[in-house]
DRENVEX-179749 format. One record per residue (C-alpha): residue number from 0; residue in one letter; chain; x, y, z. Coordinates in steps of 0.05 Angstrom, whole numbers, plus 5000, padded with zeros to 4 digits. Each point is the difference from the previous one (the first is absolute). Example, Ala and Ser with C-alpha at 12.3 -4.5 7.8 and 13.67 -1.06 7.14 Angstrom:
2
num | residuo | cadena | u | v | w
0 | a | A | 5246 | 4910 | 5156
1 | s | A | 5027 | 5069 | 4987
***
This chain:
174
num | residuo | cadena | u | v | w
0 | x | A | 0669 | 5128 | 1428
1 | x | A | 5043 | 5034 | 4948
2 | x | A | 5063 | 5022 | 5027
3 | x | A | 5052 | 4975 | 4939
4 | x | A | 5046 | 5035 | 4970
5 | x | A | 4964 | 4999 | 4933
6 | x | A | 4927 | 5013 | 5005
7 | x | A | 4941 | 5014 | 4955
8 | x | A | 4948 | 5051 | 5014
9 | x | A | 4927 | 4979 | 4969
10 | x | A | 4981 | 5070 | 4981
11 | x | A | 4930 | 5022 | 4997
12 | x | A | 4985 | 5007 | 4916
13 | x | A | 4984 | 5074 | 4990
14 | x | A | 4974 | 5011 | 4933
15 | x | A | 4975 | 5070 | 5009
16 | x | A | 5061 | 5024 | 5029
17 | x | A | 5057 | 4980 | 4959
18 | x | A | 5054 | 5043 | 4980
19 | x | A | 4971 | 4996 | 4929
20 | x | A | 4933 | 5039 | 5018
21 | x | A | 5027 | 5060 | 5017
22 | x | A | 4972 | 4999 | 5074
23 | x | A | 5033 | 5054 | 5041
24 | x | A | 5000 | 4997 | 5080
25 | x | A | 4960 | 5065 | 5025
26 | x | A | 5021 | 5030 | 5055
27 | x | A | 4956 | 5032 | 5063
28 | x | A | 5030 | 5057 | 5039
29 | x | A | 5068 | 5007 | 4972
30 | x | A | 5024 | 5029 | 4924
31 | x | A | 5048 | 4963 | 4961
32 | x | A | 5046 | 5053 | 5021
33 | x | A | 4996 | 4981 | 5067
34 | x | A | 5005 | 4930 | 4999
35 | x | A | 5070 | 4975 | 5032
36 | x | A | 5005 | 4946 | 4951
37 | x | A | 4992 | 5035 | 4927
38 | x | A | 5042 | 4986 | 4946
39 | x | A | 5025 | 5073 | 4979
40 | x | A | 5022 | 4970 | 4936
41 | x | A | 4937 | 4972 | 4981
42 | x | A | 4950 | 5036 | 5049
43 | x | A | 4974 | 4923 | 5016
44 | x | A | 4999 | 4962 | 5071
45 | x | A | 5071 | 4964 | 5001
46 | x | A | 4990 | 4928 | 4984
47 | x | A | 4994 | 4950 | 5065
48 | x | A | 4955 | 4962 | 5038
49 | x | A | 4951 | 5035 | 5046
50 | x | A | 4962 | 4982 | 5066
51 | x | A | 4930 | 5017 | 5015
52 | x | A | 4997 | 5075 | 5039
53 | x | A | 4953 | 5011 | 5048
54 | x | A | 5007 | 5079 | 4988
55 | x | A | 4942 | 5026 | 4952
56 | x | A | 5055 | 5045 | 4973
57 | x | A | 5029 | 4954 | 4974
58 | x | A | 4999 | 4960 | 4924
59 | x | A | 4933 | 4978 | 4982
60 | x | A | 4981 | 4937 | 4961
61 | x | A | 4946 | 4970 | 4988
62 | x | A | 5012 | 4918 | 4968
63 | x | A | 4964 | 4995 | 4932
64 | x | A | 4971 | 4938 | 5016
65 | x | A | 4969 | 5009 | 5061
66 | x | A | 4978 | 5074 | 5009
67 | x | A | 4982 | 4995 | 5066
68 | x | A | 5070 | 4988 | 5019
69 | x | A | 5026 | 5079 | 5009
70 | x | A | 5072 | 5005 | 5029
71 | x | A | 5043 | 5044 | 5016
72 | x | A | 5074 | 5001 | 4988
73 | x | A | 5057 | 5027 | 5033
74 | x | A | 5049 | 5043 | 4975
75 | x | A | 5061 | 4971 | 5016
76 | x | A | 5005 | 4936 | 4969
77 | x | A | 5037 | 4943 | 5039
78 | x | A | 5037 | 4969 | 4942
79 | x | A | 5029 | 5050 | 4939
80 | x | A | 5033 | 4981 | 4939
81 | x | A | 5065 | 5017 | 5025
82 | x | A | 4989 | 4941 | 5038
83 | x | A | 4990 | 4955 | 4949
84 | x | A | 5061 | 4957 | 4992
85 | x | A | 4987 | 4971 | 4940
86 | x | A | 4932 | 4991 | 4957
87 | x | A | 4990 | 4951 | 4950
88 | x | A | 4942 | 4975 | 4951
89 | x | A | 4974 | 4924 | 5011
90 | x | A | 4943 | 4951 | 5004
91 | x | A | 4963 | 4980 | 5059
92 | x | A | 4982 | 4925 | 5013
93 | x | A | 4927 | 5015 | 4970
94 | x | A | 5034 | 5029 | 4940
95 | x | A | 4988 | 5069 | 5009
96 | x | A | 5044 | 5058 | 4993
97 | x | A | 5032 | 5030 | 5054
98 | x | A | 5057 | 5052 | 5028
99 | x | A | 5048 | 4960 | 5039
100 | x | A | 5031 | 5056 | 5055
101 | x | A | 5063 | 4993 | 5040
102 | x | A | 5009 | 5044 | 5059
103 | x | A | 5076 | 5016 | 5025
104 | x | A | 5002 | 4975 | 5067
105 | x | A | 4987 | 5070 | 5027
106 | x | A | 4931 | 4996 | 4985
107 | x | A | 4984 | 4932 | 5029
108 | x | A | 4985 | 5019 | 5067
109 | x | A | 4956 | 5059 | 4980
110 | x | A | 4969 | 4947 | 4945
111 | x | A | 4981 | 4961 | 5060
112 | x | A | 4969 | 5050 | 5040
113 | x | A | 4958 | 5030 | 4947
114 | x | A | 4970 | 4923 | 4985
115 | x | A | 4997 | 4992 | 5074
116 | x | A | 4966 | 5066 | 5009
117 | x | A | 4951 | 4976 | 4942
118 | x | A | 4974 | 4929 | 5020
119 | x | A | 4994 | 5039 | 5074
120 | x | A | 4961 | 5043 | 4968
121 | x | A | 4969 | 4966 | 4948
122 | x | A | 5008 | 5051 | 4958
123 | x | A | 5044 | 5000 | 4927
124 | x | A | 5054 | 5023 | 4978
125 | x | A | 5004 | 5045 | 4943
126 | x | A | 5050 | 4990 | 4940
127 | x | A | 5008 | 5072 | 4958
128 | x | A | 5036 | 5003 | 4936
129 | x | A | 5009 | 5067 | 4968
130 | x | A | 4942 | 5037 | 5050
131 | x | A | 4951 | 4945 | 4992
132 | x | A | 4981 | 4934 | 5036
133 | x | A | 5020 | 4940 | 4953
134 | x | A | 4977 | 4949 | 5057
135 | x | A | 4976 | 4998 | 5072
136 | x | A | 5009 | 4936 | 5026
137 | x | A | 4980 | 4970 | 5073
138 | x | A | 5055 | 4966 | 5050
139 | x | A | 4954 | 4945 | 5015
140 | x | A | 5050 | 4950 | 5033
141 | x | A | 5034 | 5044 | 5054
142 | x | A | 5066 | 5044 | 4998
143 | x | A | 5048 | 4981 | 4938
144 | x | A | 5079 | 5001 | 5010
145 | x | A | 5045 | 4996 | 4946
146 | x | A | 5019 | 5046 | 4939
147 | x | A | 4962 | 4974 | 4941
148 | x | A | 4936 | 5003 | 4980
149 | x | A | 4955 | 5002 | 4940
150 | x | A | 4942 | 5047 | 4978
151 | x | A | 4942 | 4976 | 4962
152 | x | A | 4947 | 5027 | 4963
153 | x | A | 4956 | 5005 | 4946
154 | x | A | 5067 | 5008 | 4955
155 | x | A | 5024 | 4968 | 4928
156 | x | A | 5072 | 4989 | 5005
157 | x | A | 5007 | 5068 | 4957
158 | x | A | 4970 | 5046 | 5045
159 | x | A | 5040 | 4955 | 5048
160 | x | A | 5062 | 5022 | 4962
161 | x | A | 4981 | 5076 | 4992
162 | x | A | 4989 | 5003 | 5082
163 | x | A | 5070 | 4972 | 5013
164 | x | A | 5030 | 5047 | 4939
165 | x | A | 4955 | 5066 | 5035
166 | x | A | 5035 | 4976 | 5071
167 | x | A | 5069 | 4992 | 4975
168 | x | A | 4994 | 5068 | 4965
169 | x | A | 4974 | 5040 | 5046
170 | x | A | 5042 | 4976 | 5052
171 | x | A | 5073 | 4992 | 4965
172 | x | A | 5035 | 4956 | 5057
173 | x | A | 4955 | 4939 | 4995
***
């Protein structure tokens, strides 16, 4: 079981729902307005990492590769950027490109409940970068402690580098 201090997430490849494609989250029941977790500066859902919602007035998504798969999203996302320690570009082991994130220890117990709440479910967790999901990965190995982690994609390191530069500028304390 993974329970290290330094883990790595295998992220579910999304090619139809990268950042790059433009693919904005729609949302059922509530305006933009409305929604508790807006970016007034930009008018996009605040960067973070999102659990399924069981609430049809919620987020919708529906993953690119497998249409059948509709979720919904809630709007208040576990993890924001504000508590994102530190994020950094690297490599993963299979020589892909990948965001490296460090959470301050604040975050690790809710970290740990939104992956145990995940694998419970079976359900994924939802990674949105400037109002759109970048990845949407599956806790497949039980609850994960511990503040780092790494997010995977379809990425090359530059889009790599443009997420982390987006991130760090819309969110000035990173």
């Amino acid at each position: 079981m993974i329970k290290s201090t330094f883990l790595i997430l295998l992220f579910i490849t999304l090619n139809g729902c990268s950042i790059f494609n433009k693919k904005e989250l729609h949302l059922n029941g509530h305006t933009v307005e409305q929604a508790e977790n807006i970016n007034k500066t930009t008018g996009k859902f605040v960067d973070g990492i999102y659990t399924e919602s069981v609430n049809e007035t919620s987020l919708s998504h529906t993953l690119e590769y497998s249409p059948e798969n509709f979720y919904f999203i809630n709007y208040t996302p576990v993890i924001v950027a504000r508590d994102f320690k530190h994020l950094s570009r690297e490599v993963s082991p299979i020589g892909d490109p990948v965001i490296t994130v460090e959470l301050h220890e604040s975050a690790h117990d809710k970290w740990y409940e939104a992956t145990k709440k995940a694998f419970q479910n079976k359900s994924p967790l939802f990674v949105i970068v400037n109002g759109k999901v970048v990845s949407a990965p599956m806790v497949n190995s039980g609850p994960i402690s511990g503040g780092r982690l790494q997010i995977s994609g379809d990425f090359t390191m530059d889009q790599v580098s443009d997420i982390i530069a987006g991130i760090k500028e819309r969110n000035s304390k990173i």
